[in-house]
Biopython code that builds the backbone (N, CA, C, O; Angstrom):
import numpy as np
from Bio.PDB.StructureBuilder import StructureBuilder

atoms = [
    (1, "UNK", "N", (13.396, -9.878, -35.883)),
    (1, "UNK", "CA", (13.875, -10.070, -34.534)),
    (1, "UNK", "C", (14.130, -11.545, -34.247)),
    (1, "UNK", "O", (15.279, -11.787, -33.877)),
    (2, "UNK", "N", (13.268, -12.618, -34.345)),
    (2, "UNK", "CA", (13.198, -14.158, -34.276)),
    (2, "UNK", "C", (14.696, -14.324, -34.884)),
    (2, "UNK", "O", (15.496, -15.064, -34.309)),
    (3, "UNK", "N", (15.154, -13.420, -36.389)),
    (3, "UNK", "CA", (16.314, -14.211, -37.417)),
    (3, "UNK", "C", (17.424, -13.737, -36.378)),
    (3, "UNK", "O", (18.512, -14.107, -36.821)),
    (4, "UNK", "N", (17.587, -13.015, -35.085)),
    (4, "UNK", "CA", (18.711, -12.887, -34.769)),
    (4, "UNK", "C", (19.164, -13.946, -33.339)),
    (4, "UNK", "O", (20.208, -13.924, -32.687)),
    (5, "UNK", "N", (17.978, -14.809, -33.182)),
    (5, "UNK", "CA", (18.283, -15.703, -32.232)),
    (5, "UNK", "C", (18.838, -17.212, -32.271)),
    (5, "UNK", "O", (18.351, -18.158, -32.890)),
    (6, "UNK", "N", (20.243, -17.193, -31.266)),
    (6, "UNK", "CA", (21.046, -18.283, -31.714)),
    (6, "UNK", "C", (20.085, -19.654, -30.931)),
    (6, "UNK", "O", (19.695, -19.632, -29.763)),
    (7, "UNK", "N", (19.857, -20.771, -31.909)),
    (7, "UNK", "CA", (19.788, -21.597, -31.721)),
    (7, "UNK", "C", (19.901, -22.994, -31.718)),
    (7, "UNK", "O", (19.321, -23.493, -32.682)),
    (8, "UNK", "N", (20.499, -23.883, -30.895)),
    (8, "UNK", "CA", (21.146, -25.067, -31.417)),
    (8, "UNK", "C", (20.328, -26.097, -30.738)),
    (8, "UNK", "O", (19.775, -25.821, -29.673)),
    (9, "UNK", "N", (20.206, -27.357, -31.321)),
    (9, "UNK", "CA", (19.218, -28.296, -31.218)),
    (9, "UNK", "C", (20.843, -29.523, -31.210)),
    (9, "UNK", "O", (21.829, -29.437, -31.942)),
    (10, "UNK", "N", (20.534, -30.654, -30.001)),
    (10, "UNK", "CA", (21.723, -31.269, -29.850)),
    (10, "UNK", "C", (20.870, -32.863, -29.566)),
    (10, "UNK", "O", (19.829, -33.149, -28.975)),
    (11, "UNK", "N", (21.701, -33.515, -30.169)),
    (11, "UNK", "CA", (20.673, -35.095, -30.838)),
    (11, "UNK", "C", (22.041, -35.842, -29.842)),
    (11, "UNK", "O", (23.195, -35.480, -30.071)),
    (12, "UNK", "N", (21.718, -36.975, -28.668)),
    (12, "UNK", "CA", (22.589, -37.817, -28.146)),
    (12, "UNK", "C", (21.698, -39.242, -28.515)),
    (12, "UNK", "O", (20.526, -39.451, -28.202)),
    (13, "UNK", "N", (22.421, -39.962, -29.115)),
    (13, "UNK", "CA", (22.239, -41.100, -29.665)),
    (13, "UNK", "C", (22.838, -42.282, -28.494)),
    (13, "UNK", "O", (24.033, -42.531, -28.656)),
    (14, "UNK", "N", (22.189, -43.004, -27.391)),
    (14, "UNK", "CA", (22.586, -43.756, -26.847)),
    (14, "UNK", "C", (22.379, -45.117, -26.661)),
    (14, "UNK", "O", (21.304, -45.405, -26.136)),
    (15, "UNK", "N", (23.406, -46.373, -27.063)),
    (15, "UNK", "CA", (23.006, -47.866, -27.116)),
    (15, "UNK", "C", (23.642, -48.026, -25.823)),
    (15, "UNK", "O", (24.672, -47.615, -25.288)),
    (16, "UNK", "N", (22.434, -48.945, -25.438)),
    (16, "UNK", "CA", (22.404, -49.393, -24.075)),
    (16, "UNK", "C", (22.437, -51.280, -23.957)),
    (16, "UNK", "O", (22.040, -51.924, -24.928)),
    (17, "UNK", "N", (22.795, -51.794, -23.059)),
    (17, "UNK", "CA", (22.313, -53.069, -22.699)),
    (17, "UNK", "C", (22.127, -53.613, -21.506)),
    (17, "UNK", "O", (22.951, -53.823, -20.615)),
    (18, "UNK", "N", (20.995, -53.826, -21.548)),
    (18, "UNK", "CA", (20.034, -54.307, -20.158)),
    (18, "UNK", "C", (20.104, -55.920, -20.081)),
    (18, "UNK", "O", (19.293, -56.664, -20.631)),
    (19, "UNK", "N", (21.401, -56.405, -19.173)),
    (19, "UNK", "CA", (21.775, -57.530, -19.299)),
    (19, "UNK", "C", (20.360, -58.372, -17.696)),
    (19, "UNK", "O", (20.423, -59.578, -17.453)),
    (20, "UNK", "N", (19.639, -57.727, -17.150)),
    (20, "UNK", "CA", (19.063, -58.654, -16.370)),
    (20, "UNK", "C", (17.933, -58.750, -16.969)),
    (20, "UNK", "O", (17.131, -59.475, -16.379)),
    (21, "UNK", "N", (17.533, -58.232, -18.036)),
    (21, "UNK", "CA", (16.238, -58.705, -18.492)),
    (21, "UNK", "C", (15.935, -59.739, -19.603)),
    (21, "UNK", "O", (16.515, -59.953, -20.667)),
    (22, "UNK", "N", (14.797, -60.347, -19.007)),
    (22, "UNK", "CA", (14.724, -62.012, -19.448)),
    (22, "UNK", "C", (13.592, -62.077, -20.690)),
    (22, "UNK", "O", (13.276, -63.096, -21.305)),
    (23, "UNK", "N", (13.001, -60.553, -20.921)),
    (23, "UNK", "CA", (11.951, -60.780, -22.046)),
    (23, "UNK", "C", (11.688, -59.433, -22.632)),
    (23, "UNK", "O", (12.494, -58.556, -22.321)),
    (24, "UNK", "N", (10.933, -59.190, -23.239)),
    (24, "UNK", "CA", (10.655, -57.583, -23.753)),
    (24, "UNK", "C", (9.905, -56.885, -22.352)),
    (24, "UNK", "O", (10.346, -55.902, -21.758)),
    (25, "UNK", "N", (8.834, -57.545, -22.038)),
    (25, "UNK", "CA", (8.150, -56.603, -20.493)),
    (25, "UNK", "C", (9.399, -56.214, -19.580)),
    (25, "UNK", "O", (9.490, -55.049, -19.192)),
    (26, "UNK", "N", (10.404, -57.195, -19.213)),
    (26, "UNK", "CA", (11.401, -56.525, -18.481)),
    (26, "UNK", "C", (12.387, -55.570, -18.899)),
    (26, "UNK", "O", (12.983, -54.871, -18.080)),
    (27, "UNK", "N", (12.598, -55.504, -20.197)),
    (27, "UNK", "CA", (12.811, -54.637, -20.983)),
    (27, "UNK", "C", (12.484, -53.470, -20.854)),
    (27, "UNK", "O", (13.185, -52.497, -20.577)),
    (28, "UNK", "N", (11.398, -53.543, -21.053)),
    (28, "UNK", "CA", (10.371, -51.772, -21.072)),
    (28, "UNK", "C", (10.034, -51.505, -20.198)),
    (28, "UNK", "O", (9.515, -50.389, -20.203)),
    (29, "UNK", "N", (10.049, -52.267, -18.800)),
    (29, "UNK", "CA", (10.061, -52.074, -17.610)),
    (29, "UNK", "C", (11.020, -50.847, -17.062)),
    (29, "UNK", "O", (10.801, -49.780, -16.487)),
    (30, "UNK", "N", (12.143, -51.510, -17.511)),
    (30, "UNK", "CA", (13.259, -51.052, -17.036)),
    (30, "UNK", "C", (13.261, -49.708, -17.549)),
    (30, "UNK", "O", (13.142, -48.702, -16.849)),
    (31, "UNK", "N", (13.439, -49.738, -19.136)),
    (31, "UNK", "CA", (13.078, -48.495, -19.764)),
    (31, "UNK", "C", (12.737, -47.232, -19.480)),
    (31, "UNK", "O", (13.261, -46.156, -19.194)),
    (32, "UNK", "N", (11.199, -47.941, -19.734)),
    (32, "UNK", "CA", (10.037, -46.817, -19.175)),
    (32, "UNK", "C", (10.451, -46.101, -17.587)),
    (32, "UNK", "O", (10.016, -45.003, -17.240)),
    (33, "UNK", "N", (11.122, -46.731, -16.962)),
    (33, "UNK", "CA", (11.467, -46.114, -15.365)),
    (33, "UNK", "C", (12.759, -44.912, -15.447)),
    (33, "UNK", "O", (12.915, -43.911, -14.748)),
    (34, "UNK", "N", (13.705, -45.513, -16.733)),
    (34, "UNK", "CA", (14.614, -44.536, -16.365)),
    (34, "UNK", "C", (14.176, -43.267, -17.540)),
    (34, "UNK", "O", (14.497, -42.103, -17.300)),
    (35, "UNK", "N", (13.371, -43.656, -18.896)),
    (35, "UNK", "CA", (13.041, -42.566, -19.459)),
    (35, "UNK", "C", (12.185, -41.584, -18.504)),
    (35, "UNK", "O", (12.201, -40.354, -18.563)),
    (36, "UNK", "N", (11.678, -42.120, -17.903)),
    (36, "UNK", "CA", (10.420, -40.956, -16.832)),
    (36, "UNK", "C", (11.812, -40.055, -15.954)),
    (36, "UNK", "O", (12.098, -38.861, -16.054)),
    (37, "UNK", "N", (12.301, -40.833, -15.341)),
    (37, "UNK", "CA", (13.399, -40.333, -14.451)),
    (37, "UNK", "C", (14.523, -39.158, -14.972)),
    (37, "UNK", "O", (15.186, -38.368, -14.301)),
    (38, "UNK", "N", (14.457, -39.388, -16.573)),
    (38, "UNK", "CA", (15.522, -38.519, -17.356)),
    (38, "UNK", "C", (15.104, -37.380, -17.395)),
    (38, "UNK", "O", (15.625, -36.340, -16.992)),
    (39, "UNK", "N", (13.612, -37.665, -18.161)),
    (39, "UNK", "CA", (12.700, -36.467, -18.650)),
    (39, "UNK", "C", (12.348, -35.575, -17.372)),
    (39, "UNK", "O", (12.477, -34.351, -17.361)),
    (40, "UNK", "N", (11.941, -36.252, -16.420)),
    (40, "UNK", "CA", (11.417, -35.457, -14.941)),
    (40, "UNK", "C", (13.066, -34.636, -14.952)),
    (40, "UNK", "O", (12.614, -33.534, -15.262)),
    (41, "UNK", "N", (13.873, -34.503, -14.894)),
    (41, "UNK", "CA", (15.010, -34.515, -14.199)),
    (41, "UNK", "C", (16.065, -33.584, -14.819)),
    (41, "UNK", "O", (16.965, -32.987, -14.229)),
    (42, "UNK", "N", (15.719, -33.584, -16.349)),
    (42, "UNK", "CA", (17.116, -33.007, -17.260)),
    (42, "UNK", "C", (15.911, -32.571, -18.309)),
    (42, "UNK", "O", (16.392, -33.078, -19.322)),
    (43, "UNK", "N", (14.740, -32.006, -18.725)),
    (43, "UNK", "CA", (13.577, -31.848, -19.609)),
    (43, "UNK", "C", (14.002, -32.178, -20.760)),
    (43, "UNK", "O", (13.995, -31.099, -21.353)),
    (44, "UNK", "N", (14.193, -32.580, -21.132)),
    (44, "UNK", "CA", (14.454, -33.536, -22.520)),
    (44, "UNK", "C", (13.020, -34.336, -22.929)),
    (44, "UNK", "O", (12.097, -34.784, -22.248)),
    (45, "UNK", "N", (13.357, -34.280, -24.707)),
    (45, "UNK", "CA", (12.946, -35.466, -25.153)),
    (45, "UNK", "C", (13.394, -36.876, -25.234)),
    (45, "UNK", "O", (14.518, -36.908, -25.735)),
    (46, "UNK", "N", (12.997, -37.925, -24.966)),
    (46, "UNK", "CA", (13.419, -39.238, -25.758)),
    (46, "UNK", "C", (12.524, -40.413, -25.643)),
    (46, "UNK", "O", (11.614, -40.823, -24.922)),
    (47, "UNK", "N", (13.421, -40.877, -27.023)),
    (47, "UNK", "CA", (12.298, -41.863, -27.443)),
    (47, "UNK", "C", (13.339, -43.532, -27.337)),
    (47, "UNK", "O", (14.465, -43.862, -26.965)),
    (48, "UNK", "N", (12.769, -43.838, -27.607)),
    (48, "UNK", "CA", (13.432, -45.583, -28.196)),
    (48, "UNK", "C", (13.208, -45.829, -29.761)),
    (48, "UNK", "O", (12.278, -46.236, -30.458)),
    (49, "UNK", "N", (15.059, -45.195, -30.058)),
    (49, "UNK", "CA", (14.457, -45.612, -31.708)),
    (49, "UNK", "C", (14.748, -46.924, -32.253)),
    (49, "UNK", "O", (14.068, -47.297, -33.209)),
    (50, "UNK", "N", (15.655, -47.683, -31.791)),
    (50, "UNK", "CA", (15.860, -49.107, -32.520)),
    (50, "UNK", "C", (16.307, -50.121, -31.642)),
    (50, "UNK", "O", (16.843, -49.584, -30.673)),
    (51, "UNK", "N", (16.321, -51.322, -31.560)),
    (51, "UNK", "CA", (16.080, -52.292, -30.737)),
    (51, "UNK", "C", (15.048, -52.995, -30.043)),
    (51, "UNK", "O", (15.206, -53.919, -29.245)),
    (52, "UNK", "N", (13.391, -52.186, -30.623)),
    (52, "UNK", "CA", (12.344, -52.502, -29.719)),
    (52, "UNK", "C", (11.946, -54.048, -29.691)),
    (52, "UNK", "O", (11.317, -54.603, -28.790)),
    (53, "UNK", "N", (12.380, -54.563, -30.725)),
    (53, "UNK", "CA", (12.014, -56.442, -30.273)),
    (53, "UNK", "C", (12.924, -56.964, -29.703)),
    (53, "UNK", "O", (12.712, -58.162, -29.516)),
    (54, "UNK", "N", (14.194, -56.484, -29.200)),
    (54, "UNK", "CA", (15.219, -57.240, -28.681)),
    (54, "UNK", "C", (14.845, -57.263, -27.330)),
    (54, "UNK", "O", (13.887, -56.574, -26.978)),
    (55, "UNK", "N", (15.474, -57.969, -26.499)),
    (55, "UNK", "CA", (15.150, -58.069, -25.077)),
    (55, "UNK", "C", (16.246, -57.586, -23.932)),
    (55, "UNK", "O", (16.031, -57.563, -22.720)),
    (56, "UNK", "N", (17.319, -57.252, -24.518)),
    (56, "UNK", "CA", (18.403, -56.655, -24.084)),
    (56, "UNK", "C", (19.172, -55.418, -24.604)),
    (56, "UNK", "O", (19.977, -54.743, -23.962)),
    (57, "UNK", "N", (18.803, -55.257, -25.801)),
    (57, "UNK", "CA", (19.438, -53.988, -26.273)),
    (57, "UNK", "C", (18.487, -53.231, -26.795)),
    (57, "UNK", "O", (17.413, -53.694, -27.177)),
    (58, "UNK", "N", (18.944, -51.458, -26.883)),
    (58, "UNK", "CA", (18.098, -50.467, -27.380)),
    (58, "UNK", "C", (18.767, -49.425, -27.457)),
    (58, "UNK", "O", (19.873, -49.413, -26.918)),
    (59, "UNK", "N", (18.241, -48.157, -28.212)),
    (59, "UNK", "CA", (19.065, -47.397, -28.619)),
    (59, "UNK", "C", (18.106, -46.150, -28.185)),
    (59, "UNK", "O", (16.992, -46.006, -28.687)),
    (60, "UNK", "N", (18.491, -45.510, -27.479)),
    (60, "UNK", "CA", (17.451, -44.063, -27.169)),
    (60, "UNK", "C", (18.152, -42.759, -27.802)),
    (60, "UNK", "O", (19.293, -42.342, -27.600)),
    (61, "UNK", "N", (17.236, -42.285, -28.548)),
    (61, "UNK", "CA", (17.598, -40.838, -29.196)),
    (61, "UNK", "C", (17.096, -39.859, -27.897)),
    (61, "UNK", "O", (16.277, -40.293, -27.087)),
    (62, "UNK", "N", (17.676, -38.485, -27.784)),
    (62, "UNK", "CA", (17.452, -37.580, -26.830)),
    (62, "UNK", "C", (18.003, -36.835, -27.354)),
    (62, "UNK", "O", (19.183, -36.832, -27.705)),
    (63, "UNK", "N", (16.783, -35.694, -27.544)),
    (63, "UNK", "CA", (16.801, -33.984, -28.048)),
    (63, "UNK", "C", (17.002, -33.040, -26.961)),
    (63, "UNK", "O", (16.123, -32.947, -26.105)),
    (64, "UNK", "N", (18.096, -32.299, -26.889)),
    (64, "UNK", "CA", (17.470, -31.049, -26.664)),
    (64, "UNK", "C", (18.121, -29.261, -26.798)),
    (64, "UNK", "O", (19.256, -28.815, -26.633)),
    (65, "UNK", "N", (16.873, -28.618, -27.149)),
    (65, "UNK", "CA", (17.072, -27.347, -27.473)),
    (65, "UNK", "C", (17.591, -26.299, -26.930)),
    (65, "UNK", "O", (16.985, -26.281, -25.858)),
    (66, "UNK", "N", (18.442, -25.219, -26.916)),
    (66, "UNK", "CA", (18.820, -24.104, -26.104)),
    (66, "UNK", "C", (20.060, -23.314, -26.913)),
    (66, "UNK", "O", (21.014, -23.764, -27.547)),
    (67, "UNK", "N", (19.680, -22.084, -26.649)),
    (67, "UNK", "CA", (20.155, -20.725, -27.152)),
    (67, "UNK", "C", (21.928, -21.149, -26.980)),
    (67, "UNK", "O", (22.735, -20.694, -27.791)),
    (68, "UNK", "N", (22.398, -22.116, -25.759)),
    (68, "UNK", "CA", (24.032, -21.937, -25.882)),
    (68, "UNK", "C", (24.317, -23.769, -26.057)),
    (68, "UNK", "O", (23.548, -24.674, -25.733)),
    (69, "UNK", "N", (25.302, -23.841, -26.504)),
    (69, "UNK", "CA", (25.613, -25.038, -27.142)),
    (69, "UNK", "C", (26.223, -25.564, -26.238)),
    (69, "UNK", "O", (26.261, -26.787, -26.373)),
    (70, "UNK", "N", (27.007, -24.980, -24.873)),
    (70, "UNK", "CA", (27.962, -25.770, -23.781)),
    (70, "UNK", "C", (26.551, -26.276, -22.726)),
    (70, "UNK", "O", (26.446, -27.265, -22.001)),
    (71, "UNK", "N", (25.672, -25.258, -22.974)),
    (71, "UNK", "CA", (24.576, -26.133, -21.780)),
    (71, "UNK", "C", (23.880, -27.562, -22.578)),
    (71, "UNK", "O", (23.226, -28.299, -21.840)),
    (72, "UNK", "N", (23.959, -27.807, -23.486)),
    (72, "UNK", "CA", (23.212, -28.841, -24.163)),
    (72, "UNK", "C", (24.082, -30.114, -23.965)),
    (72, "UNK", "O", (23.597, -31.225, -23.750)),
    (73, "UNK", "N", (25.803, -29.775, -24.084)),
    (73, "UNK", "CA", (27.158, -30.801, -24.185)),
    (73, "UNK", "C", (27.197, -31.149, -22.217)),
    (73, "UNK", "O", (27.415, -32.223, -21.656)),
    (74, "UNK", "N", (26.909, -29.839, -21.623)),
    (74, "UNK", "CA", (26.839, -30.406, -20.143)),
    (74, "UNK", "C", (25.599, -31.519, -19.661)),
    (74, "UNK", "O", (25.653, -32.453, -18.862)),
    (75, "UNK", "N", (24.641, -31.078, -20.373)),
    (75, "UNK", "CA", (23.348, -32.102, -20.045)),
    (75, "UNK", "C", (23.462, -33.417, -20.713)),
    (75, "UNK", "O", (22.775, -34.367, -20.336)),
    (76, "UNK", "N", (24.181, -33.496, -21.548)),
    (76, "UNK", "CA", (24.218, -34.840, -22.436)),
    (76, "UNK", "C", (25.331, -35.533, -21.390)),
    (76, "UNK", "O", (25.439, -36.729, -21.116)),
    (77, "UNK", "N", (25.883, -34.747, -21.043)),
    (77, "UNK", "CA", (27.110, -35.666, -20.057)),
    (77, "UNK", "C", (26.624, -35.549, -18.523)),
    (77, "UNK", "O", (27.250, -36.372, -17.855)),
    (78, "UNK", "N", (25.778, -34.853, -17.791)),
    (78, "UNK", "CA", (25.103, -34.989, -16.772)),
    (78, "UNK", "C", (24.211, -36.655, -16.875)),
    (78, "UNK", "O", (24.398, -37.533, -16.032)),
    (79, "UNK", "N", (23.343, -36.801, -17.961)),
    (79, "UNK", "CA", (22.540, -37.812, -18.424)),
    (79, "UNK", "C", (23.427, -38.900, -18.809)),
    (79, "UNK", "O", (23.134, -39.976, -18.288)),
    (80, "UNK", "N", (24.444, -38.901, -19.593)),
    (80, "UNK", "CA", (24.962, -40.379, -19.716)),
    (80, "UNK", "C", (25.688, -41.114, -17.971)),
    (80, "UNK", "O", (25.741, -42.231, -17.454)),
    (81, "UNK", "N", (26.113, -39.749, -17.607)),
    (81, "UNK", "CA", (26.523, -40.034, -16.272)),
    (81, "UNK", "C", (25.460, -40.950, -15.143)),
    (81, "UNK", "O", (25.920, -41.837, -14.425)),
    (82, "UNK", "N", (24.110, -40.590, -15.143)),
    (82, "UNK", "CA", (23.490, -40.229, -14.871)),
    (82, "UNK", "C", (22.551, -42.202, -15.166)),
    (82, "UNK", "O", (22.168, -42.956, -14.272)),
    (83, "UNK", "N", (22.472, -42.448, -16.783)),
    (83, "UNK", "CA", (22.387, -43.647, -17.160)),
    (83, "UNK", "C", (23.379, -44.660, -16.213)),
    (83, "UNK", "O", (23.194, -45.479, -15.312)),
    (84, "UNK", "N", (24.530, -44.116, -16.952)),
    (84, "UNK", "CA", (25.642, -45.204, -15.701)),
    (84, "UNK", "C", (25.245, -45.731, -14.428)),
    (84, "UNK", "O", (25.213, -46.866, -13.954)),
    (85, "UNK", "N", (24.933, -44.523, -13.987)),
    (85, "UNK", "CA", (24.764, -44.444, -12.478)),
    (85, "UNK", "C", (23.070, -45.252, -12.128)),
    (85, "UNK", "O", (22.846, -45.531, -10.950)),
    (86, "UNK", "N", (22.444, -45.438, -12.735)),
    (86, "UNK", "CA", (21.493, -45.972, -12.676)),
    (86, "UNK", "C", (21.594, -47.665, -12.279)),
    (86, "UNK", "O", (20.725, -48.022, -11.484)),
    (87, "UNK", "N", (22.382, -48.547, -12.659)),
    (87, "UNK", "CA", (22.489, -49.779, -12.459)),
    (87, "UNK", "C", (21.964, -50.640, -13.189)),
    (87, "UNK", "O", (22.467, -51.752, -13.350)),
    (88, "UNK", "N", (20.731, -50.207, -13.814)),
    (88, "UNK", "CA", (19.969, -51.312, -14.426)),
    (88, "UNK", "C", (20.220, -51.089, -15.979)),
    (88, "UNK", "O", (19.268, -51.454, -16.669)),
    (89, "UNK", "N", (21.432, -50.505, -16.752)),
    (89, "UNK", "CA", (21.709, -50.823, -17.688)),
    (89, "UNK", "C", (23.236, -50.441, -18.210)),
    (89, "UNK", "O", (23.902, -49.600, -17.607)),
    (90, "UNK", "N", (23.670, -51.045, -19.237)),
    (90, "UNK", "CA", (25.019, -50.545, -19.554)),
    (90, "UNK", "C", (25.289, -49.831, -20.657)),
    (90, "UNK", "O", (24.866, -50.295, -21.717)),
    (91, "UNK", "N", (26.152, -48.368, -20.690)),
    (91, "UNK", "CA", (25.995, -47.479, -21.706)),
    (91, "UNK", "C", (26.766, -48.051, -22.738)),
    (91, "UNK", "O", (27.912, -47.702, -22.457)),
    (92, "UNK", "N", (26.827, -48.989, -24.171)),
    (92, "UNK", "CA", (27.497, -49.520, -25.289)),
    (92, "UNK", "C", (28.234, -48.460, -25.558)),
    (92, "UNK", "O", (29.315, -48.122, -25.076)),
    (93, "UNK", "N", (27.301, -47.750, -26.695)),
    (93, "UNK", "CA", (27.634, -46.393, -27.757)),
    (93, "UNK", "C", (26.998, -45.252, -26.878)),
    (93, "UNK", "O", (26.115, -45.372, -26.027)),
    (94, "UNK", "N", (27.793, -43.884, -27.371)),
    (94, "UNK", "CA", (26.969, -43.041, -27.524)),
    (94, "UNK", "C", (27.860, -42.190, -28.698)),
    (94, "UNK", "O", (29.007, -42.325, -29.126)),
    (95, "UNK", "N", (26.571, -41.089, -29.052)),
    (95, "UNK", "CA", (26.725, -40.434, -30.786)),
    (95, "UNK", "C", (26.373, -38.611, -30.102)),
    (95, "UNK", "O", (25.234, -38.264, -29.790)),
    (96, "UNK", "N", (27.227, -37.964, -30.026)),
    (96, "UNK", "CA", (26.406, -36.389, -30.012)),
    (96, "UNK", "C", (26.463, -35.926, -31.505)),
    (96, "UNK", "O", (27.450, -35.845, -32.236)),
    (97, "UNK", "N", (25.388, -35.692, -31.723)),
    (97, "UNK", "CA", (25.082, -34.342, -33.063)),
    (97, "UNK", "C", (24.728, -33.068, -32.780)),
    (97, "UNK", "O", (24.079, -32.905, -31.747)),
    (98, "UNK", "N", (25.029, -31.998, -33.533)),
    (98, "UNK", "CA", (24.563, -30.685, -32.837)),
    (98, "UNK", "C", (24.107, -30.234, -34.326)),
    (98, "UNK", "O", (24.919, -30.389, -35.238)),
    (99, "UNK", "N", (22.597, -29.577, -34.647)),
    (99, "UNK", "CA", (22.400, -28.667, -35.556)),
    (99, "UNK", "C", (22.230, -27.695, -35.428)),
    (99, "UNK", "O", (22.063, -26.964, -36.404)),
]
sb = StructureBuilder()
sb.init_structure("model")
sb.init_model(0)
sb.init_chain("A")
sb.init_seg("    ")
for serial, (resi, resn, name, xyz) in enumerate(atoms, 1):
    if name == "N":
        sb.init_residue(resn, " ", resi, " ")
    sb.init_atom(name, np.array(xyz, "f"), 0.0, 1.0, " ", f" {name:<3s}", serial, name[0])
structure = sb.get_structure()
């Protein structure tokens, strides 16, 4: 029964740059406020996978799981929207993967 359920797992890869911050604390300041805000908001995972010694740039990976593949492509674009709209950083890159 489990082998007949569709499931797709969707990876958004996003580089960001946080041009008002003057050190790493303002950095992760900033961060830490909009990762809480994502996760509360859109249930996702994410982390900070590369950039953590820089003081302006970073790259956040964000997972997430569900049975249809257009709700995963709407939430990834609700959330980058969503980053934008935030102010305190600027969206560089972003990467969707779907497995």
């Amino acid at each position: 029964m489990l082998d007949d359920i569709a499931q797709h797992l969707g990876l958004l890869n996003v580089s960001v740059h946080i041009p008002q911050a003057r050190s790493l604390k303002d950095k992760r300041m900033v961060l830490k406020s909009l990762k809480e805000r994502i996760k509360n908001r859109f249930n996702i995972s994410l982390s900070e996978v590369e950039g953590q010694d820089t003081w302006q740039s970073a790259t956040l990976a964000i997972a997430m799981v569900s049975g249809d593949h257009k709700i995963i492509d709407a939430s990834f674009q609700k959330i980058l929207l969503f980053m934008e709209a935030s102010g305190s950083l600027n969206v560089c890159e972003q990467k969707i993967e779907y497995f």
